[in-house]
C-alpha atoms as a printed R data frame, in Angstrom:
    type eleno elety resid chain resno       x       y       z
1   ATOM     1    CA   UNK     A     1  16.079  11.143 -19.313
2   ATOM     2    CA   UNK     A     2  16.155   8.943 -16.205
3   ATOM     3    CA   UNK     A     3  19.473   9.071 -13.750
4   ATOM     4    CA   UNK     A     4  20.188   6.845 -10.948
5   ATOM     5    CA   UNK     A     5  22.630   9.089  -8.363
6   ATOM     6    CA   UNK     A     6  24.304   7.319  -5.873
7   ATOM     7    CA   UNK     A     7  24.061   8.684  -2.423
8   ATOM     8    CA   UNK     A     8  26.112   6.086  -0.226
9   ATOM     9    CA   UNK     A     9  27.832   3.076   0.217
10  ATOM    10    CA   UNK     A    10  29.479   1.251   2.728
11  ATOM    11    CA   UNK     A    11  30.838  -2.576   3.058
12  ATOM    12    CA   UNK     A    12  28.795  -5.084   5.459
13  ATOM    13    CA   UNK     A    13  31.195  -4.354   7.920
14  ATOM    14    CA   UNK     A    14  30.945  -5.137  11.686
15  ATOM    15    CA   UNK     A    15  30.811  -1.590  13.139
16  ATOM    16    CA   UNK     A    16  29.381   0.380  15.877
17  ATOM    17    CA   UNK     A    17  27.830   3.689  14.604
18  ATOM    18    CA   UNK     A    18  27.137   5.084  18.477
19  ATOM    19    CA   UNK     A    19  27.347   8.521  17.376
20  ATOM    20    CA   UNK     A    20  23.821   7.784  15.401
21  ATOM    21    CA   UNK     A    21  22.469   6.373  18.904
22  ATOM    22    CA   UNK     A    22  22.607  10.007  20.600
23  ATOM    23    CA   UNK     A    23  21.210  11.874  17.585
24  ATOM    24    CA   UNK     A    24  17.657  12.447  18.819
25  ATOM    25    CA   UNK     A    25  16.867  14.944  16.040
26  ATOM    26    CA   UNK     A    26  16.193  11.897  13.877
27  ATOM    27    CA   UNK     A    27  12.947  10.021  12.854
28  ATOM    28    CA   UNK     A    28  15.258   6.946  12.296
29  ATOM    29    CA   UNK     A    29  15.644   4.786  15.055
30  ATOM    30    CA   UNK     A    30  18.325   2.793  16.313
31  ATOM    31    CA   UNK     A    31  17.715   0.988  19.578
32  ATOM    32    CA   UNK     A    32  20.301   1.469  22.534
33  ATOM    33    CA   UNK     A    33  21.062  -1.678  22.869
34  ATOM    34    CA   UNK     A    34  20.990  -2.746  19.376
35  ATOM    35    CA   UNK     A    35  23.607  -5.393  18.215
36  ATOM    36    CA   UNK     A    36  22.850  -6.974  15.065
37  ATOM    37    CA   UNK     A    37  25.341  -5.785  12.263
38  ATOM    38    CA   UNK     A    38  22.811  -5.524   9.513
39  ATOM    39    CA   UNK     A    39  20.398  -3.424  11.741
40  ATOM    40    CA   UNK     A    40  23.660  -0.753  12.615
41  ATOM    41    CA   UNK     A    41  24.962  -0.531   9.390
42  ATOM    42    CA   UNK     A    42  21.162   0.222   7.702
43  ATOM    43    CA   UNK     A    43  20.674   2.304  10.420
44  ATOM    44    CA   UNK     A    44  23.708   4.245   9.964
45  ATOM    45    CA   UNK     A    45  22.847   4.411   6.313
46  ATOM    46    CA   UNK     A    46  19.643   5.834   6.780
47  ATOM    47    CA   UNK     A    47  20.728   8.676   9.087
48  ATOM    48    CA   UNK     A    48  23.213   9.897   7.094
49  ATOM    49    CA   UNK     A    49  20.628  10.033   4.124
50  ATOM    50    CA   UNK     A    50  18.288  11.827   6.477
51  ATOM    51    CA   UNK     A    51  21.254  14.463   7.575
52  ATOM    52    CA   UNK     A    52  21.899  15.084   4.064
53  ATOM    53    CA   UNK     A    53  18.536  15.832   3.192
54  ATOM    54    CA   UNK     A    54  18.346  12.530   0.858
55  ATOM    55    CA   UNK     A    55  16.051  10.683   2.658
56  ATOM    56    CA   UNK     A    56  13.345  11.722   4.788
57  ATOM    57    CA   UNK     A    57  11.150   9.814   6.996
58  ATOM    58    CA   UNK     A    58   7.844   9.917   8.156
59  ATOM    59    CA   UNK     A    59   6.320  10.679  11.925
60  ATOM    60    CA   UNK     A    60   4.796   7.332  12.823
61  ATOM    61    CA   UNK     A    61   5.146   7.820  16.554
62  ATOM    62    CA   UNK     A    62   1.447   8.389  17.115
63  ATOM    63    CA   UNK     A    63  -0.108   5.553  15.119
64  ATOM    64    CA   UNK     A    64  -1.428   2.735  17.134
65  ATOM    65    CA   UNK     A    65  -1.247   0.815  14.082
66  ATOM    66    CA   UNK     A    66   1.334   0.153  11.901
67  ATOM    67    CA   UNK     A    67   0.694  -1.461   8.200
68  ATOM    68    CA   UNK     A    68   3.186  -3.182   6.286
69  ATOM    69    CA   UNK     A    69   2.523  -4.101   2.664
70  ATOM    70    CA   UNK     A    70   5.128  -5.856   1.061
71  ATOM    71    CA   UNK     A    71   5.499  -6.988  -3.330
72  ATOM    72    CA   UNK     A    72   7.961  -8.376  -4.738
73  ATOM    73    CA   UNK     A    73   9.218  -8.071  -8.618
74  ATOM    74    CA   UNK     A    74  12.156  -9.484 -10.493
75  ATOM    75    CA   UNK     A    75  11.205 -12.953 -10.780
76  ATOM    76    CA   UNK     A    76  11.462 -13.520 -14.888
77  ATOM    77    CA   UNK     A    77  14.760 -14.807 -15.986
78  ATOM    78    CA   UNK     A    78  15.921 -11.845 -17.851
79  ATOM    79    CA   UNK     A    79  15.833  -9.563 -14.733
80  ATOM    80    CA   UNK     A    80  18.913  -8.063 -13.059
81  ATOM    81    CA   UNK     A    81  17.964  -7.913  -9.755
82  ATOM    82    CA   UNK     A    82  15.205  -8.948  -7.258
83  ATOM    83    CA   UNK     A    83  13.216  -5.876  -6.051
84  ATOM    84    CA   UNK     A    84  11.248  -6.246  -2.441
85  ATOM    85    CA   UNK     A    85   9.179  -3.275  -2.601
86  ATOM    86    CA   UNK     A    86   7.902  -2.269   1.421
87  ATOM    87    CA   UNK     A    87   5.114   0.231   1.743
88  ATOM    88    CA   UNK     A    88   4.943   0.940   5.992
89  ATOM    89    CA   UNK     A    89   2.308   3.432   7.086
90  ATOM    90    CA   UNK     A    90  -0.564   3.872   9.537
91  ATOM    91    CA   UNK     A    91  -3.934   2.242   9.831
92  ATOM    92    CA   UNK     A    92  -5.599   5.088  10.336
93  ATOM    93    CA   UNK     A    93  -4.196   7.032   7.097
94  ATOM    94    CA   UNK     A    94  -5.206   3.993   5.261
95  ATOM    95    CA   UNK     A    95  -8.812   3.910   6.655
96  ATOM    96    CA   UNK     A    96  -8.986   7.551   6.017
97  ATOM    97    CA   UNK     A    97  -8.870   9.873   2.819
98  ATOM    98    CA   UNK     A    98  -6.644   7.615   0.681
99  ATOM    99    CA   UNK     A    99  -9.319   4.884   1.240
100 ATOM   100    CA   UNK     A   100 -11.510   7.065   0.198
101 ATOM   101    CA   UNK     A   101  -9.697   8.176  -2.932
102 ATOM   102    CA   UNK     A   102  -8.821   4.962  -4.138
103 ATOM   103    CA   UNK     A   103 -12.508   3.850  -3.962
104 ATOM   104    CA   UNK     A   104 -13.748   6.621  -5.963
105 ATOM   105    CA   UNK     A   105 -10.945   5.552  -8.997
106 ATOM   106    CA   UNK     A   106 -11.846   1.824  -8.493
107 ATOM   107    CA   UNK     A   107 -15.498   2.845  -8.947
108 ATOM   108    CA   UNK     A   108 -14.707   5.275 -12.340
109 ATOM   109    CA   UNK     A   109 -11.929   3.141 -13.585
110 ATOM   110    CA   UNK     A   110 -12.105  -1.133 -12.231
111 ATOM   111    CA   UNK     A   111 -15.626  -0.900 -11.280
112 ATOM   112    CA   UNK     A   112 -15.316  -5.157 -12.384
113 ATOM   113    CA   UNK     A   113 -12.923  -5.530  -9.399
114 ATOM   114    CA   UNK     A   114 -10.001  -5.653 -11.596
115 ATOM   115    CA   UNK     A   115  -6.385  -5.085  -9.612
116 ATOM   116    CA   UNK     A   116  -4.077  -2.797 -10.064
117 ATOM   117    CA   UNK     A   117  -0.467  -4.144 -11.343
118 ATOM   118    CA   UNK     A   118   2.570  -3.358 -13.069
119 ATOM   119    CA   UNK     A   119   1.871  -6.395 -15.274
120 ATOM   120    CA   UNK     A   120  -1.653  -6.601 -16.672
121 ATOM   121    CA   UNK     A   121  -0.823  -2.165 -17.527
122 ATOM   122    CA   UNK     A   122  -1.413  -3.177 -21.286
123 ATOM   123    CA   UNK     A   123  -5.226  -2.793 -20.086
124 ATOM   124    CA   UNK     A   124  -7.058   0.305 -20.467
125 ATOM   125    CA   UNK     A   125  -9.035   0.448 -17.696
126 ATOM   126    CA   UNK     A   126  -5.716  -0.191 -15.572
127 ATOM   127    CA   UNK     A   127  -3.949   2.639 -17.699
128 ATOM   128    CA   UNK     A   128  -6.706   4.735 -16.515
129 ATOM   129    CA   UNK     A   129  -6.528   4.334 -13.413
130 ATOM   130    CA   UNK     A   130  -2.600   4.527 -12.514
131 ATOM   131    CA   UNK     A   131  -2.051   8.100 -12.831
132 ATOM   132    CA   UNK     A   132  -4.899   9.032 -10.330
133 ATOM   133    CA   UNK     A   133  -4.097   5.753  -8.339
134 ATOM   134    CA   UNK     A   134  -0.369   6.949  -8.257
135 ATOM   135    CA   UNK     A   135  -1.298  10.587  -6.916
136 ATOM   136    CA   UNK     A   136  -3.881   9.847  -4.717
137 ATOM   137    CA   UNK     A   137  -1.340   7.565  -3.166
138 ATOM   138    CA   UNK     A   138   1.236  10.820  -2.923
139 ATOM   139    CA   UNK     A   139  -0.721  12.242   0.316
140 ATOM   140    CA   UNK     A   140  -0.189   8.352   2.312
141 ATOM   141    CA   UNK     A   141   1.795   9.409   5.265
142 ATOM   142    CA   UNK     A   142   4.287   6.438   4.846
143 ATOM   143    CA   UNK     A   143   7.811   5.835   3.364
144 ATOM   144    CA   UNK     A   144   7.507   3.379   0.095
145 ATOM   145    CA   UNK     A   145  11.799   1.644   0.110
146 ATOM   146    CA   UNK     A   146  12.715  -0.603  -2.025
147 ATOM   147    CA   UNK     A   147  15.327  -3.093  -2.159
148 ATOM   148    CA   UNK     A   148  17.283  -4.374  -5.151
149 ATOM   149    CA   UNK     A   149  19.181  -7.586  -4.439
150 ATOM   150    CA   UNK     A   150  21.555  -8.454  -7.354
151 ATOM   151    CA   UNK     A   151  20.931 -12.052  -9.139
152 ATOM   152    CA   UNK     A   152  24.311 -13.082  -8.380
153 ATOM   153    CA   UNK     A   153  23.735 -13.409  -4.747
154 ATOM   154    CA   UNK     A   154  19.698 -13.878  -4.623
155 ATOM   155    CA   UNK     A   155  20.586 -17.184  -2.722
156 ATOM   156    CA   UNK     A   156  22.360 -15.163  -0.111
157 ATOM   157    CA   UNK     A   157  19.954 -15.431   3.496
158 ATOM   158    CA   UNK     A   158  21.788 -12.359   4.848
159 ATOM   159    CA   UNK     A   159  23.577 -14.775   7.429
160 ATOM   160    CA   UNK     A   160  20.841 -15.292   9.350
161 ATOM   161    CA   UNK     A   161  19.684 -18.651  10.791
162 ATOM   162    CA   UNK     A   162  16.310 -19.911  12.380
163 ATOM   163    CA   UNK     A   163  15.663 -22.996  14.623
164 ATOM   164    CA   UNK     A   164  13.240 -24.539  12.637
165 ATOM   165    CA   UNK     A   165  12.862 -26.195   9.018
166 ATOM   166    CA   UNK     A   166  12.106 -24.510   6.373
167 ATOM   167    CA   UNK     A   167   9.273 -26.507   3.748
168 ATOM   168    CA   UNK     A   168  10.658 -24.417   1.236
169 ATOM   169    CA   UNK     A   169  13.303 -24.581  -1.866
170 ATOM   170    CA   UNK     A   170  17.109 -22.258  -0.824
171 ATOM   171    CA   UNK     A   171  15.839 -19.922  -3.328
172 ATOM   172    CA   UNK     A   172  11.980 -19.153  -2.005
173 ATOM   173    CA   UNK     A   173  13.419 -19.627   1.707
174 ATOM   174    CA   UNK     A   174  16.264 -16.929   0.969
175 ATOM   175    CA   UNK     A   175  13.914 -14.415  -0.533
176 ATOM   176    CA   UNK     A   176  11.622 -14.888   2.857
177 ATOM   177    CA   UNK     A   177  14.641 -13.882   4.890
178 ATOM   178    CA   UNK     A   178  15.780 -11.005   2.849
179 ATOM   179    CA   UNK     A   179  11.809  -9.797   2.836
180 ATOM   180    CA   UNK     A   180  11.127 -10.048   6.981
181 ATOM   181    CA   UNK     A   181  14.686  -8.906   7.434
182 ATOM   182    CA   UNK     A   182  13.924  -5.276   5.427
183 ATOM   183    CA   UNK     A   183  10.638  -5.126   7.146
184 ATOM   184    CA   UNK     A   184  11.712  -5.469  10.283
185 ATOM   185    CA   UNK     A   185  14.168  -2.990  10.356
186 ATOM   186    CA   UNK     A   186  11.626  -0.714   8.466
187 ATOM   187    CA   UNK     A   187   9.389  -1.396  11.518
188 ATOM   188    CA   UNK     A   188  12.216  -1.184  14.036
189 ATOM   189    CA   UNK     A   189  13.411   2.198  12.204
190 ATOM   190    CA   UNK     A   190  10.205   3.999  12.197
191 ATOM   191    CA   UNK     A   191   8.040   2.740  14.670
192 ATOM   192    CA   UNK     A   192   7.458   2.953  18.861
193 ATOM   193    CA   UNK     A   193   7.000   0.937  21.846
194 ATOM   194    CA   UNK     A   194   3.382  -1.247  21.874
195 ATOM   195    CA   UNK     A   195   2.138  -0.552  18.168
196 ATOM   196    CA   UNK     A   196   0.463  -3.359  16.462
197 ATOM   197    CA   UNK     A   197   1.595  -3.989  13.112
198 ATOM   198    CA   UNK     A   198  -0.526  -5.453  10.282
199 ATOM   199    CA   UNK     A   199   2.359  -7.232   8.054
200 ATOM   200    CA   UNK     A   200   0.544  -7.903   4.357
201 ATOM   201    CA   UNK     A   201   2.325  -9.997   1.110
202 ATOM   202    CA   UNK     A   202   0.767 -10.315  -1.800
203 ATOM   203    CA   UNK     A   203   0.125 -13.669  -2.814
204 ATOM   204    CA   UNK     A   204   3.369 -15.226  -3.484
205 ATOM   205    CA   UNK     A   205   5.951 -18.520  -3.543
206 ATOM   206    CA   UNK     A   206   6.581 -17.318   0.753
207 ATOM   207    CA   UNK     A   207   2.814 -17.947   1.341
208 ATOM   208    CA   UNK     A   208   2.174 -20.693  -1.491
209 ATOM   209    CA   UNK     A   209   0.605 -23.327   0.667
210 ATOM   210    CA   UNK     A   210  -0.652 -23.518   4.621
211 ATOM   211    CA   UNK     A   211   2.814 -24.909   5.725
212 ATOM   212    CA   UNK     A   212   4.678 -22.088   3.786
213 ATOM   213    CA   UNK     A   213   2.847 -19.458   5.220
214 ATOM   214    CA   UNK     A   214   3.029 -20.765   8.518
215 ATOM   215    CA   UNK     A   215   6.767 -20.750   8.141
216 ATOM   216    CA   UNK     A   216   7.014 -17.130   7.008
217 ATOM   217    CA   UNK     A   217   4.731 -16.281   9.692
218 ATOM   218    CA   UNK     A   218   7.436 -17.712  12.365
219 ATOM   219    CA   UNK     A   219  10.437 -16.304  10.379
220 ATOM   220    CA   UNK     A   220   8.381 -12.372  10.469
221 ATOM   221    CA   UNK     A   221   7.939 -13.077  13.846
222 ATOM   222    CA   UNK     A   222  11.396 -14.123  14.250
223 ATOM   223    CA   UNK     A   223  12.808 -11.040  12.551
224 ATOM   224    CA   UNK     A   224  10.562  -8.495  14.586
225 ATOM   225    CA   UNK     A   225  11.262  -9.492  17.874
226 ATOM   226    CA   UNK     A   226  15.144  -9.639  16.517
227 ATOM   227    CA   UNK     A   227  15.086  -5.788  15.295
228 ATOM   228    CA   UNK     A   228  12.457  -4.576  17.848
229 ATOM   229    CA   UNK     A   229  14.235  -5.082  21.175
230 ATOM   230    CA   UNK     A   230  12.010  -1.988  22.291
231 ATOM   231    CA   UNK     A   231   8.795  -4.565  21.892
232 ATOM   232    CA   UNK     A   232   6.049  -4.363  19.533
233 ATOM   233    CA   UNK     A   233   1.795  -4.886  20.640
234 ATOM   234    CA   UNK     A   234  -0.188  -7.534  18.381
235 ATOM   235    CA   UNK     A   235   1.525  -8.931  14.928
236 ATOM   236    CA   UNK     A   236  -0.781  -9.852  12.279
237 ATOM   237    CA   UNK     A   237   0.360 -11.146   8.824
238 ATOM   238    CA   UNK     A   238  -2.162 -11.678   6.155
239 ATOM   239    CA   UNK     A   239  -2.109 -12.383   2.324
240 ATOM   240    CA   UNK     A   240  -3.783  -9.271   0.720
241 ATOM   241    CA   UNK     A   241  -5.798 -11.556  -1.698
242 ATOM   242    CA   UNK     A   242  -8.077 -13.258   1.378
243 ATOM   243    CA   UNK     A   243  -9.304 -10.512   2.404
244 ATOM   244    CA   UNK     A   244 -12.847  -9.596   2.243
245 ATOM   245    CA   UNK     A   245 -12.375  -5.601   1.724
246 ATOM   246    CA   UNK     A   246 -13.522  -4.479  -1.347
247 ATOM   247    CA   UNK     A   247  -9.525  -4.586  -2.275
248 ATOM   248    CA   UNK     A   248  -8.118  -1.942   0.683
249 ATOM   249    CA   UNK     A   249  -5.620  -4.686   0.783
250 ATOM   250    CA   UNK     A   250  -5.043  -5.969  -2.393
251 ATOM   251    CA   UNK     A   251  -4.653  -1.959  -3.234
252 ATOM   252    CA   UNK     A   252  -2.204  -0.980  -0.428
253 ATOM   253    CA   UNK     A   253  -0.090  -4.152  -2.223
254 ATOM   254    CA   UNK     A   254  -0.003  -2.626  -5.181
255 ATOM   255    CA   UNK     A   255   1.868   0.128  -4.309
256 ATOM   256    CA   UNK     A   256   5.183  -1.330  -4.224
257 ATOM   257    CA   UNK     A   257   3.731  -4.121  -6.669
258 ATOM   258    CA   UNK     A   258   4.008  -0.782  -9.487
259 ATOM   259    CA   UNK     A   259   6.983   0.485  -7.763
260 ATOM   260    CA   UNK     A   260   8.889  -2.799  -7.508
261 ATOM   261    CA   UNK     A   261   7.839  -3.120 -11.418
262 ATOM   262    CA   UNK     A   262   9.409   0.155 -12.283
263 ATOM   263    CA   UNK     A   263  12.285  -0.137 -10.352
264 ATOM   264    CA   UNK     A   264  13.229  -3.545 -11.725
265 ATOM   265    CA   UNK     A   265  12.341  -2.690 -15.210
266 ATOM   266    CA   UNK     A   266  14.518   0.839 -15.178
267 ATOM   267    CA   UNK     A   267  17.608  -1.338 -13.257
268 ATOM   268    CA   UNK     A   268  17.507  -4.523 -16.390
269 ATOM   269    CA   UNK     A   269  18.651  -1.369 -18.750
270 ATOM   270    CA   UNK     A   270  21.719  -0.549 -16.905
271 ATOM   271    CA   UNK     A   271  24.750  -2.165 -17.708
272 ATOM   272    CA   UNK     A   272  26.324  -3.398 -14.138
273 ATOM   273    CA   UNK     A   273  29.686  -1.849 -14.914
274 ATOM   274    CA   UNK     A   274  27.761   1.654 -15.313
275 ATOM   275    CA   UNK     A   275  25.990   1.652 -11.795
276 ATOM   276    CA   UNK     A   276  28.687   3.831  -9.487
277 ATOM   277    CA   UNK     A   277  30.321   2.411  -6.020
278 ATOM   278    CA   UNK     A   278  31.241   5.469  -5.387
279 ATOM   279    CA   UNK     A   279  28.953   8.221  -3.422
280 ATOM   280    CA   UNK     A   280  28.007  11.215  -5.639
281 ATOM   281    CA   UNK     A   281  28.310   9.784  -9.408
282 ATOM   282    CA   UNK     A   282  25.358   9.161 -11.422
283 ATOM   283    CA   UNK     A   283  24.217   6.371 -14.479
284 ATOM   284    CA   UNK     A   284  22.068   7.809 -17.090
285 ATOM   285    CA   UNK     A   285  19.483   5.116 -18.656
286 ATOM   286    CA   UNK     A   286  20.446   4.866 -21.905
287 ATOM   287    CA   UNK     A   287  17.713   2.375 -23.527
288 ATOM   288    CA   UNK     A   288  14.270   3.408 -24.106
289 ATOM   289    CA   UNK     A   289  12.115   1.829 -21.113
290 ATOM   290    CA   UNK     A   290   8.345   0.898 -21.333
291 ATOM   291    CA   UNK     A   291   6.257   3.853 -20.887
292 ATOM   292    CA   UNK     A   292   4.252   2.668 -18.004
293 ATOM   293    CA   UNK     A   293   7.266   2.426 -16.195
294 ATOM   294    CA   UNK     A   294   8.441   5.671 -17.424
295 ATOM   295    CA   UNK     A   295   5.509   7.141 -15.724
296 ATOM   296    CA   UNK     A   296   5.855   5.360 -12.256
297 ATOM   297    CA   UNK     A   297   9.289   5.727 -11.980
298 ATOM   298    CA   UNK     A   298   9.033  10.165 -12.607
299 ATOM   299    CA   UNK     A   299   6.455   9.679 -10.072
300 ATOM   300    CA   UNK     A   300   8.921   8.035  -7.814
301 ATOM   301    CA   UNK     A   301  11.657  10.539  -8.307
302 ATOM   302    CA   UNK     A   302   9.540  13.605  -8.792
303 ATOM   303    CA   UNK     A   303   7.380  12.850  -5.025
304 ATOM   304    CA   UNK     A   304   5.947  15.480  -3.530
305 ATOM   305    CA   UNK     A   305   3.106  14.593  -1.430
306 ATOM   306    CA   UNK     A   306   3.633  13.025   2.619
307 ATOM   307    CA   UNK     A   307   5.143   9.749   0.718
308 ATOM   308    CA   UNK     A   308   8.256   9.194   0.592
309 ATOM   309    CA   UNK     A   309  10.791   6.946  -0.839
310 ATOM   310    CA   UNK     A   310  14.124   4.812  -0.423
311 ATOM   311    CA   UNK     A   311  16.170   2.601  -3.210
312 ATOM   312    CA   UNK     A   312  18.756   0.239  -2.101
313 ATOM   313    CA   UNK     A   313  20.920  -1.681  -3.927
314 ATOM   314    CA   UNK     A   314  22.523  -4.847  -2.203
315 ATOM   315    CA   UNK     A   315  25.054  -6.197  -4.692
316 ATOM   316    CA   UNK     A   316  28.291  -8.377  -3.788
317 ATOM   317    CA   UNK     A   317  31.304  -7.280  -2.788
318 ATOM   318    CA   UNK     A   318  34.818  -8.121  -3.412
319 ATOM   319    CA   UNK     A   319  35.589  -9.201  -0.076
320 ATOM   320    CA   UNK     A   320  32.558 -11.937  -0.232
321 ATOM   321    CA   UNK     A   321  30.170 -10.555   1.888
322 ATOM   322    CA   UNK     A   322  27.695  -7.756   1.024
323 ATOM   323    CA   UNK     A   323  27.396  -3.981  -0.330
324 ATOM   324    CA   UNK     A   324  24.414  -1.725   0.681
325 ATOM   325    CA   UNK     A   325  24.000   1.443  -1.492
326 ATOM   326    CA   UNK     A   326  21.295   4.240  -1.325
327 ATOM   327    CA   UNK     A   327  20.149   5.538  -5.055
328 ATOM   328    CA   UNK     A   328  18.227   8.678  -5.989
329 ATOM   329    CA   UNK     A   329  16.338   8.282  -8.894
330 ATOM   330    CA   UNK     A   330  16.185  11.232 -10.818
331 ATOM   331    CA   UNK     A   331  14.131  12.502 -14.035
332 ATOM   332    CA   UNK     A   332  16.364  15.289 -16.281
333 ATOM   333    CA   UNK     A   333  13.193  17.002 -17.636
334 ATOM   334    CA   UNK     A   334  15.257  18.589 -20.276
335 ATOM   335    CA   UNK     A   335  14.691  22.431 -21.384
336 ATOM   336    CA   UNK     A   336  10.816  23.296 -22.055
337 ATOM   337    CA   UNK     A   337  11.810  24.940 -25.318
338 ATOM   338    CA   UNK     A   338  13.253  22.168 -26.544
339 ATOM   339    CA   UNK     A   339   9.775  20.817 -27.916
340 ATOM   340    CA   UNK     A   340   6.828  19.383 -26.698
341 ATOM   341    CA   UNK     A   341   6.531  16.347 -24.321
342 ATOM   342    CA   UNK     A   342   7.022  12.930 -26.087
343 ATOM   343    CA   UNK     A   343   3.824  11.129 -27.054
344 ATOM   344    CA   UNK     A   344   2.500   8.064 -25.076
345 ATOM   345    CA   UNK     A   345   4.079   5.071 -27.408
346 ATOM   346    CA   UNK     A   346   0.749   3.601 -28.265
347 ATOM   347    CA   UNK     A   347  -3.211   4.489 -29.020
348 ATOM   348    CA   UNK     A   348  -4.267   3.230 -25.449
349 ATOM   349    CA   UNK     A   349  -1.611   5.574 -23.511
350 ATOM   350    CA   UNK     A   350  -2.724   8.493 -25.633
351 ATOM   351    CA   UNK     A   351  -6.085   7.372 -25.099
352 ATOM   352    CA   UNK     A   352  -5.637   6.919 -21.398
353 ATOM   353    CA   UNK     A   353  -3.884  10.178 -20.658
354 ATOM   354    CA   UNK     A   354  -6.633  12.354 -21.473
355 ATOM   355    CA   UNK     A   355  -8.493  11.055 -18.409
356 ATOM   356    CA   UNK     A   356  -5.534  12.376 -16.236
């Protein structure tokens, strides 16, 4: 059975949370002189997560390199909500024994050069390769958050304004602002004075042409130097697809390209008057989801590796502005006596899962 729980919510509300500022015990950080409302109310958000033992965070102090790998699912008309899926880590655990994991399973399982993603998982060889993909990816040293943004208000640019034009439509422009605005404050959360930070999308509407990505890459930029007061070394964005890597990038993108896909899927079966504004209720999914997404979303709420993970749900408010909420997802396992475990719904899955 899967269970969303909510652990907090609070209004966009222009607040100071100081108390957070002198809390040094924390692996969240909010700088001094921080003054953007979004930034303190996440912030605030975060810590009390971390407090509570609902969220923990990662140690990313000693990384010279930061790497940001940002999907982004939702897009199909029948979806609820918008999911940016963030994956921020460091270089070197990247170049290091998940590299080498995830090229052993690309050589047993996509040995054609055939990506992983939550769409094409009808294929065998993908189906294959997820559950060892999935648990090699446990031991990344990195927190995996994302972000579900409501349809009703997936034109909303979080208030924010730049001082240049945008070559893009309202819709693709807003989705660019909500994406560098969670990644920033991911950066500006977990990361230190002088790291470089390698920012990679997937190929995508923000990135569609030269001008478009030239535009994201100013409104990134924009949104770093806006939630990183502290200062940040070299910023690199890339698209993971151009990349001449035997798929290191195209493969950190699909992390939060399966998450994202799991997430969104799990979120369309819930009625919107059965997800709880209140802190401490849960919503059990009801309808029967596809079973790859059954298997990446226990994996999300059953982590027990270095990874970690965050869901937030940004939905609108009554007053007109904004509501942030943190959500644990949870798998009830049931009793073990009860019976065996359910069957894979089709001949590949069963076929697949004896390779796992």
């Amino acid at each position: 059975m899967l269970i969303w729980t909510l652990i907090r919510q609070h209004q966009r509300l222009h607040c100071v949370y100081s108390k957070y500022e002198t809390n040094r015990m924390s692996r969240w950080n909010v700088p001094a002189d921080a003054t953007d409302a979004l930034q303190l109310q996440f912030g605030a958000l975060m810590r009390e997560g971390e407090e509570r033992g609902e969220i923990r965070f990662p140690d990313l102090s000693g990384e010279q390199q930061l790497v940001l790998a940002g999907d982004y699912s939702g897009e199909h008309s029948d979806a609820k909500y918008q999911v940016v899926s963030l994956l921020l880590c460091g270089m070197s655990d990247c170049m290091g024994n998940w590299d080498a994991d995830r090229t052993a399973i690309r050589d047993q399982h996509l040995a054609d050069g055939r990506r992983h993603a939550f769409k094409k998982l009808h294929d065998a060889s993908r189906q294959r390769a997820l559950v060892p993909f999935l648990s090699a990816t446990s031991d990344i040293n990195g927190i995996l958050l994302s972000v579900a943004i409501d349809k009703d208000i997936e034109k909303t640019d979080l208030g924010y304004q730049f001082p240049f034009e945008t070559p893009s439509t309202e819709l693709v422009h807003a989705k660019l602002i909500r994406i560098a605005t969670f990644g920033a404050l991911l950066v500006s959360g977990l990361g230190a004075v002088g790291q470089d930070v390698m920012w990679l999308t997937d190929d995508d509407a923000i990135v569609a042409n030269d001008e478009q990505t030239t535009h994201a890459v100013n409104v990134i930029d924009s949104m770093l130097t806006r939630m990183c007061p502290f200062g940040l070394g070299e910023v690199c964005v890339g698209i993971a697809g151009k990349f001449d890597d035997n798929r290191l990038a195209e493969d950190l993108c699909a992390i939060p390209d399966l998450a994202g896909g799991a997430i969104s899927e799990t979120l369309g079966l819930l009625d919107a008057a059965t997800i709880p504004r209140e802190s401490g209720r849960s919503s059990v999914v009801q309808r029967e989801s596809a079973f790859k997404a059954k298997i990446i979303y226990t994996w999300i709420a059953t982590l027990q590796g270095k990874l970690s993970t965050a869901v937030c749900l940004v939905r609108p408010h009554e007053s007109g502005g904004i509501q942030m909420s943190f959500a644990n997802p949870t798998v009830d396992l049931g009793d073990s006596d009860e019976g065996s475990e359910p069957e894979p719904v089709s001949d590949k899955w069963r076929a697949s899962s004896t390779s796992w």
